[in-house]
C-alpha positions in Angstrom: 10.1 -5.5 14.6 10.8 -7.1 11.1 8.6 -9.7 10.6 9.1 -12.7 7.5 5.8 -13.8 7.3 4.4 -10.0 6.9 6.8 -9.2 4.3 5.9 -12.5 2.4 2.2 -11.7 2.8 3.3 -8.1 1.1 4.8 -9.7 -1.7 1.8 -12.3 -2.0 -0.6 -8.8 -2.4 1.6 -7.5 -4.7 1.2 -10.8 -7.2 -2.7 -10.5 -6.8 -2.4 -7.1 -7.9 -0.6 -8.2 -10.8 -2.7 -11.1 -12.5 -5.7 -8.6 -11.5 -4.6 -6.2 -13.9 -3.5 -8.7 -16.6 -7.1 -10.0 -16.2 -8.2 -7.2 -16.8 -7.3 -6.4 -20.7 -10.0 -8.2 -22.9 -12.8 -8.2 -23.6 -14.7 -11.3 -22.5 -18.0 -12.7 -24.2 -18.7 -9.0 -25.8 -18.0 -8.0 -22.1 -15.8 -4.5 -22.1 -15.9 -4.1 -18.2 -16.5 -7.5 -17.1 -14.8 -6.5 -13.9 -17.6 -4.3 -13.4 -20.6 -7.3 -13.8 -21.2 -9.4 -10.7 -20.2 -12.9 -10.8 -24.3 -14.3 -11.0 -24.7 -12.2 -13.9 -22.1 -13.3 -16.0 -22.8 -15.5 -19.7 -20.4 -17.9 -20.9 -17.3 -19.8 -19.8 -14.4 -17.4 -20.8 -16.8 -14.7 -18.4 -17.1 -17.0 -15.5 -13.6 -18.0 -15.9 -11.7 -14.4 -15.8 -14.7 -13.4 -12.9 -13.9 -15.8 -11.2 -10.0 -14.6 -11.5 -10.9 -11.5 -10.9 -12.2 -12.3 -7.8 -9.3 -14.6 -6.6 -6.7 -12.2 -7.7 -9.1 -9.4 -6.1 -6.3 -6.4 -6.2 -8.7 -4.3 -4.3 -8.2 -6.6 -1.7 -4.7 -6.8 -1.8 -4.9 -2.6 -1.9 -6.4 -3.4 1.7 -3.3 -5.7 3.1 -1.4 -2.7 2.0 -2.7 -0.6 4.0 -3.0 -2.0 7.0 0.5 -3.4 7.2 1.5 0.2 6.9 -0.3 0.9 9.9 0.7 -1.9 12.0 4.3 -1.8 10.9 4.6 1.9 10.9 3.1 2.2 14.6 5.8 -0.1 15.8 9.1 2.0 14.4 7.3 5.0 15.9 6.7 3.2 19.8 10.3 2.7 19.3 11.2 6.3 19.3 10.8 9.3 21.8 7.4 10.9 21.6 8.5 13.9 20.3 8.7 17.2 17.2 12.0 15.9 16.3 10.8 12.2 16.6 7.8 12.7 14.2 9.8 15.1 11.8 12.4 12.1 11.2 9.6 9.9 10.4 8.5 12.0 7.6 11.8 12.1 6.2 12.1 8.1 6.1 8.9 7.8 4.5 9.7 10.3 1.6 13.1 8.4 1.4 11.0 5.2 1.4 8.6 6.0 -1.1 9.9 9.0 -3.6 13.0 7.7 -5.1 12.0 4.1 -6.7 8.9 5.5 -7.8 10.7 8.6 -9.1 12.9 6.3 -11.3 10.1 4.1 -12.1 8.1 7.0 -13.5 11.2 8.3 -15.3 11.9 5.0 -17.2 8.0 4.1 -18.0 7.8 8.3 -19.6 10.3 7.5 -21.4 9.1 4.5 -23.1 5.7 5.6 -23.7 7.4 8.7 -25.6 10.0 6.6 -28.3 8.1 3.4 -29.0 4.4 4.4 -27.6 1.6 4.9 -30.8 -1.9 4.7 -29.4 -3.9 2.0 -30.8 -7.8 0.7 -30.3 -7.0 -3.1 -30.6 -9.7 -5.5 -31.5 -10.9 -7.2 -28.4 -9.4 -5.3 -25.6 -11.6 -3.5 -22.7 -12.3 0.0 -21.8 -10.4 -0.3 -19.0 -7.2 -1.5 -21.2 -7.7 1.5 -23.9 -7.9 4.3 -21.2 -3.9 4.2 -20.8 -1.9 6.6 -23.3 -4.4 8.1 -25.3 -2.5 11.1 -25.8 1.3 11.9 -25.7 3.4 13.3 -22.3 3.3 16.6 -22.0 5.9 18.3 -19.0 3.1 19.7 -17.4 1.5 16.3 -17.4 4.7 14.4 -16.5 5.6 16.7 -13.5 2.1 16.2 -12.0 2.1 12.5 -12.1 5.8 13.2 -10.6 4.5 14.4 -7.8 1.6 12.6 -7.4 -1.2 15.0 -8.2 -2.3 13.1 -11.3 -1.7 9.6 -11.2 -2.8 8.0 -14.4 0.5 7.3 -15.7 1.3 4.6 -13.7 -1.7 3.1 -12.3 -1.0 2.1 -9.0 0.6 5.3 -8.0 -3.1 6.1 -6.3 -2.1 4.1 -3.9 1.7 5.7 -3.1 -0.7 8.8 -2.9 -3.0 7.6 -0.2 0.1 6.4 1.5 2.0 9.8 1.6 -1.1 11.6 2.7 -1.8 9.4 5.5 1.7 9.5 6.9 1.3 13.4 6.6 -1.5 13.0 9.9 -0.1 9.8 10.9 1.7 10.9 14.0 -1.4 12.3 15.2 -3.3 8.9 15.0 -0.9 7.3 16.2 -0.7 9.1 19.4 -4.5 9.2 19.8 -4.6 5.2 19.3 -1.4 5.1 21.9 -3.2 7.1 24.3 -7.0 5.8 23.8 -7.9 3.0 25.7 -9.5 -0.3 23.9 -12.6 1.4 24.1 -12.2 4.8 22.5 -9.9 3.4 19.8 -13.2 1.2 18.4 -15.3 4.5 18.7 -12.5 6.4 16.7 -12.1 3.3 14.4 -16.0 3.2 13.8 -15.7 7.3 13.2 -13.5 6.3 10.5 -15.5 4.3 9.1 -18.4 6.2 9.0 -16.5 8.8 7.5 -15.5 6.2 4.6 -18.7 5.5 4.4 -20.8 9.1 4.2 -17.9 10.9 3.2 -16.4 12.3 0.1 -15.3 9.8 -2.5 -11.5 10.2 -2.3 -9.3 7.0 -1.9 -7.1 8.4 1.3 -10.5 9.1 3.0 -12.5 5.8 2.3 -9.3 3.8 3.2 -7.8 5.8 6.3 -9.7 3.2 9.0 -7.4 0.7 7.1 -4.5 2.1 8.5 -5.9 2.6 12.5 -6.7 -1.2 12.2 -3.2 -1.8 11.7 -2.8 0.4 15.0 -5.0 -1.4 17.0 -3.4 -4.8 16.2 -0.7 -4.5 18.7 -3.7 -4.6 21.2 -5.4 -7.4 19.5 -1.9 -9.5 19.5 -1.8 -9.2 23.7 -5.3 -11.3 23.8 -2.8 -14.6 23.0 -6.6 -15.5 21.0 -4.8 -17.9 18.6 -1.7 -19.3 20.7 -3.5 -21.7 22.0 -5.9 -23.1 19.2 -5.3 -26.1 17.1 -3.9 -26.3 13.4 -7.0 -27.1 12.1 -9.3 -24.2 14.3 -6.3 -21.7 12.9 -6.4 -22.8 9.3 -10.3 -22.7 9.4 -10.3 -18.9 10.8 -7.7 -18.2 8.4 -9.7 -19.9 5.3 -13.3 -17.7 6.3 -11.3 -14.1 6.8 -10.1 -15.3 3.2 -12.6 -15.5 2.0 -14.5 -12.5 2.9 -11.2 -10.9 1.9 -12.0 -12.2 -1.8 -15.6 -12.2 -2.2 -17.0 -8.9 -0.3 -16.2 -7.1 -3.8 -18.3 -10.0 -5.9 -21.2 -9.5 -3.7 -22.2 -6.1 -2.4 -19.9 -3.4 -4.8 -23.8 -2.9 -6.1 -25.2 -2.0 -2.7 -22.2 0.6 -1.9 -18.9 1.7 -3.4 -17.7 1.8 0.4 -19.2 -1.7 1.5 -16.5 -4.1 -0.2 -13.6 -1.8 1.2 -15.0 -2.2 4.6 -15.4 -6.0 4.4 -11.7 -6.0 2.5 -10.1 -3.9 5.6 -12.0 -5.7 8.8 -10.4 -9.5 6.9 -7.2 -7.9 6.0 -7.0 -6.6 9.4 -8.4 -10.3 10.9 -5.7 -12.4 8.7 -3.0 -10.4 9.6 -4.1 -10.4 13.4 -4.0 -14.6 12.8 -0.8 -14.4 10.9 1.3 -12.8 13.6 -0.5 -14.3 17.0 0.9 -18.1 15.7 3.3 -19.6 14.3 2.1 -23.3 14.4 2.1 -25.6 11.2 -0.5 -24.2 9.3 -0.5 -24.3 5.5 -0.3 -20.1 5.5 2.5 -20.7 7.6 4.2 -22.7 6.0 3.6 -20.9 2.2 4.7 -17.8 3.2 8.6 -19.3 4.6 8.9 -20.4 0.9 12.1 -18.8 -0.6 10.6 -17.8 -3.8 7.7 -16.3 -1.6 10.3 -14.2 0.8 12.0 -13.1 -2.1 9.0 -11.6 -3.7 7.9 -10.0 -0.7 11.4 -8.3 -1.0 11.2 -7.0 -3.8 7.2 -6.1 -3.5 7.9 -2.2 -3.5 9.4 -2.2 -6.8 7.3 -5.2 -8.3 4.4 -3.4 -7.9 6.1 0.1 -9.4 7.1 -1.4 -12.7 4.3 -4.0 -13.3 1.6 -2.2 -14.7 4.0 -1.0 -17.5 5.7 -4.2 -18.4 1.9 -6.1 -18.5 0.8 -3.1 -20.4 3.6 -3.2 -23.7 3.7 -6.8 -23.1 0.1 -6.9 -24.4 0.9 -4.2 -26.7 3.6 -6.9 -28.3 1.3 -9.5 -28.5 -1.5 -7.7 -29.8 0.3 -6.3 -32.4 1.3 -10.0 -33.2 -2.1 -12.1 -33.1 -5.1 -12.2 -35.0 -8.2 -10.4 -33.3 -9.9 -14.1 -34.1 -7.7 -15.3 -31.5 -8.4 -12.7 -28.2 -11.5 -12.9 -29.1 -11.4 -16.9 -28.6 -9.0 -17.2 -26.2 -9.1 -14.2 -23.5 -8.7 -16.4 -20.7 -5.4 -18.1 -21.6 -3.7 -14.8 -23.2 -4.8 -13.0 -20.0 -2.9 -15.6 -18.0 -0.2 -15.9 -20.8 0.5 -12.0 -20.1 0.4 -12.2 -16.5 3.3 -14.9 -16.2 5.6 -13.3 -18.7 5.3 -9.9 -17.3 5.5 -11.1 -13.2 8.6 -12.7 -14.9 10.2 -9.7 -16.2 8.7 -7.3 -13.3 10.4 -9.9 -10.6 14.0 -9.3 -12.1 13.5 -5.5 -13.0 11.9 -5.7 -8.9 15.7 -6.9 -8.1 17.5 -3.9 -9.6 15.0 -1.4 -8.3 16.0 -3.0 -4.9 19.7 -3.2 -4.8 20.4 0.0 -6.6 17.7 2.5 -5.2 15.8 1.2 -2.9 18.4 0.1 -0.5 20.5 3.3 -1.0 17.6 5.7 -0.5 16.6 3.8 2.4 19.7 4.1 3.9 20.7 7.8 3.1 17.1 8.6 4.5 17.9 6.9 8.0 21.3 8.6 7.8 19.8 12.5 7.4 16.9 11.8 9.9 19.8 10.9 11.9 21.4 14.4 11.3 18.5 15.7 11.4 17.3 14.5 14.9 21.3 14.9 16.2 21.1 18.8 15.0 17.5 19.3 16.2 18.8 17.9 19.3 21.7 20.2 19.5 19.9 23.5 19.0 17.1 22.3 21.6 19.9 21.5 24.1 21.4 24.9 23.3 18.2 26.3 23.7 17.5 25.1 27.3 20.8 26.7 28.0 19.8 30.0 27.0 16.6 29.6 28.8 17.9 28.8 32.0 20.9 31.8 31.6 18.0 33.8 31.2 15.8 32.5 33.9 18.9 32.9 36.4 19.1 36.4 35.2 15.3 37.3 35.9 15.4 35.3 38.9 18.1 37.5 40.1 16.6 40.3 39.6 14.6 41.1 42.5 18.0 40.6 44.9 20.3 42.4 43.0 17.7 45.6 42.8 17.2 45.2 46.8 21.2 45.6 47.5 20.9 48.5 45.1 18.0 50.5 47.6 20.2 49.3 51.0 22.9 50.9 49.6 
C-alpha cells in the first residue's frame, strides 16, 4: 500500500504551502492583499514577481493534493480490513492517533511562545493578511478551542486538520458507497458533491469533500492501465497540462466563483496523482520525487506543515524588528524568499523531532489499542453468538419439551 512517490508528492505540497505563506507577508507596490488581485491586474515588478510566486507556490492547490491522497490512501487501509462496526471503529481510532498528538504538541509549544516573547506590532510594510495573527493575548478559553479544533486561528493550517477529522467522521460511509457503486453511480455521486461544493454553504469540509471521493475513485481509474503504455514524452506532457491547471485555475477564475478554482485544483490533483501512480517510466516527475532530500521531506510532511506557519511567522517578526521599513518596502520580493528558506530550514529539523518522538509513537500506540480494541470487540461479539445460540436452543426446544409434558 505505501507508496514513495505519493509520500514525496506530500512533502512537495507541503513546501508549496510554505513559500505560499512566506509570500504572503508584505506588502507589495502599496498592495496589502496582493494575493487577492489577479495576475493581469497587477502594477510593477516586485507585484508580478510575488503573483507570479503566489501562483507557483499556489498552497490552495497543494490544500487539494492533501485531500485527495487522504482519500485514495485511506480507501486502501480500509479494503484491507473486514467490512465491519469493529473495522470502522478501529479506523477512527488510528486517525485520532494520527492526527491529535503532533498537532496537540505543536499547538502547546507555539501558545507558549506567543505568550513569553509575543508583543503585537503593526510593522511598516507588512499585509493584512500578515497583521491578522496575534492581535490579542491567549486566553484558556481561546487556547482550548483551537485545542480542539473549533477555532483554528492560532495555527493557520489547522483548518485543514479540521476538514480532515470531520471527513473521516462519515468516511466509512463513502467509502462503502464508492466500494459498492459501480463506475457509473460513483461519477453521479462525485458530480453531487460537487454541486454541493458548489451551491452549498461556505464551509471548507463541505466545498472540499468531492476531493476526498476522487481519491476513492482512483483505484478504478488505475485498472484502465491508460498510462502504462504511453511514451516518456506523452506522460511528461499530461503531467505538465494537469500542472498547470493545478497552478493557474486560482489566477484565473477565483473572480467568477469562490468554488470554481477548488474544483479545477481537485479534478488536476486528482489527474496528477492518477498519472503518478499508473507509471513508473523515466519521466522528470519520476525521477524528482526518488530524490533523497525529496523522500525525506515527504517524511516529515505532517509535522513540517504543523510548525511552519509559526517559525515563518517570528522569523519575520526577527527581521522586522531588525530592518529599516525603507528596505521591505524596496525589497519584498527577496525578504519574502529570504524568510521562506530560513524558516523551511528550521521547520525541516523541528519536522524531524516531531517525527521520531511523537509521531511514530502515537502512530504506533494507536495501531496497538485499535488492536485491543478490535481483539475485545471481537471477544464480546463471539461471546455474544454464544449466548444467542444457548438461547435459540432453548426456545427451539420449547415446543418438544411442552409436548412430553401433555403425553405424560
Amino acid at each position: 500500500m505505501f507508496n514513495e512517490k505519493l509520500e514525496s508528492l506530500r512533502g512537495v505540497a507541503a513546501l508549496m504551502v510554505a513559500f505560499y505563506h512566506s509570500f504572503l507577508i508584505f506588502t507589495v507596490d502599496q498592495n496589502r492583499t496582493i494575493w487577492d488581485t489577479a495576475i493581469y491586474d497587477v502594477t510593477g515588478v516586485n507585484s508580478f514577481l510575488t503573483r507570479m510566486a503566489l501562483a507557483l507556490f499556489n498552497g490552495s492547490a497543494a490544500v487539494s493534493i492533501f485531500f485527495v491522497l487522504s482519500g485514495y490512501v485511506l480507501g486502501l487501509s480500509l479494503d484491507r480490513k473486514p467490512r465491519n462496526l469493529i473495522t470502522y471503529h478501529a479506523f477512527y481510532i488510528k486517525r485520532v492517533f494520527r492526527i491529535y498528538p503532533a498537532y496537540f504538541v505543536s499547538m502547546t509549544l507555539i501558545i507558549l511562545s506567543i505568550i513569553l516573547f509575543h508583543k503585537y506590532i503593526e510593522f511598516p510594510n507588512t499585509s493584512l493578511w500578515f497583521n491578522w495573527w496575534y492581535t490579542e493575548g491567549i486566553s484558556f478559553k481561546y487556547a482550548l478551542e483551537n485545542y480542539f479544533l473549533l477555532n483554528t486561528d492560532i495555527n493557520n493550517v489547522a483548518w485543514t486538520l479540521k476538514v480532515e477529522l470531520l471527513i473521516s467522521f462519515i468516511f466509512p460511509v463513502i467509502y462503502l458507497l464508492n466500494r459498492w457503486f459501480g463506475f457509473k453511480m460513483n461519477l453521479l455521486f462525485l458530480l453531487g458533491l460537487i454541486i454541493l461544493g458548489y451551491a452549498g454553504p461556505v464551509m471548507p469540509t463541505i466545498q472540499y469533500a468531492f476531493t476526498f471521493y476522487i481519491g476513492l475513485m482512483l483505484p478504478s481509474f488505475l485498472k484502465s492501465q491508460h498510462f502504462t503504455t504511453a511514451s516518456p514524452f506523452r506522460v511528461n506532457l499530461y503531467f505538465a497540462i494537469s500542472l498547470v491547471c493545478l497552478l493557474s485555475g486560482r489566477v484565473f477564475l477565483a473572480k467568477i466563483h469562490g468554488f470554481l478554482p477548488i474544483l479545477v485544483e481537485g479534478v488536476a490533483s486528482g489527474f496528477l496523482i492518477w498519472i503518478l501512480l499508473s507509471t513508473e517510466a523515466n519521466t522528470f516527475f519520476n525521477r524528482f520525487l526518488k530524490l533523497d532530500l525529496v523522500r525525506k521531506l515527504g517524511k516529515y510532511s505532517y509535522s513540517f506543515y504543523l510548525y511552519h506557519f509559526i517559525v515563518m511567522y517570528w522569523v519575520a517578526y526577527g527581521l522586522l524588528l531588525m530592518i529599516q521599513p525603507e528596505i521591505s518596502a524596496k525589497y519584498p520580493v527577496i525578504l519574502s524568499g529570504l524568510i521562506a528558506l530560513i524558516s523551511i530550514v528550521i521547520s525541516y529539523f523541528l519536522a524531524i523531532q516531531s517525527y521520531e518522538r511523537v509521531e511514530l509513537p502515537m502512530i504506533s500506540q494507536g495501531s496497538l489499542v485499535a488492536e485491543k480494541y478490535t481483539a475485545a470487540s471481537r471477544r464480546v461479539t463471539g461471546r455474544g453468538l454464544i449466548v444467542l445460540r444457548r438461547l435459540r436452543k432453548k426456545v427451539e426446544g420449547l415446543p418438544l419439551a411442552m409436548a412430553l409434558r401433555r403425553s405424560r
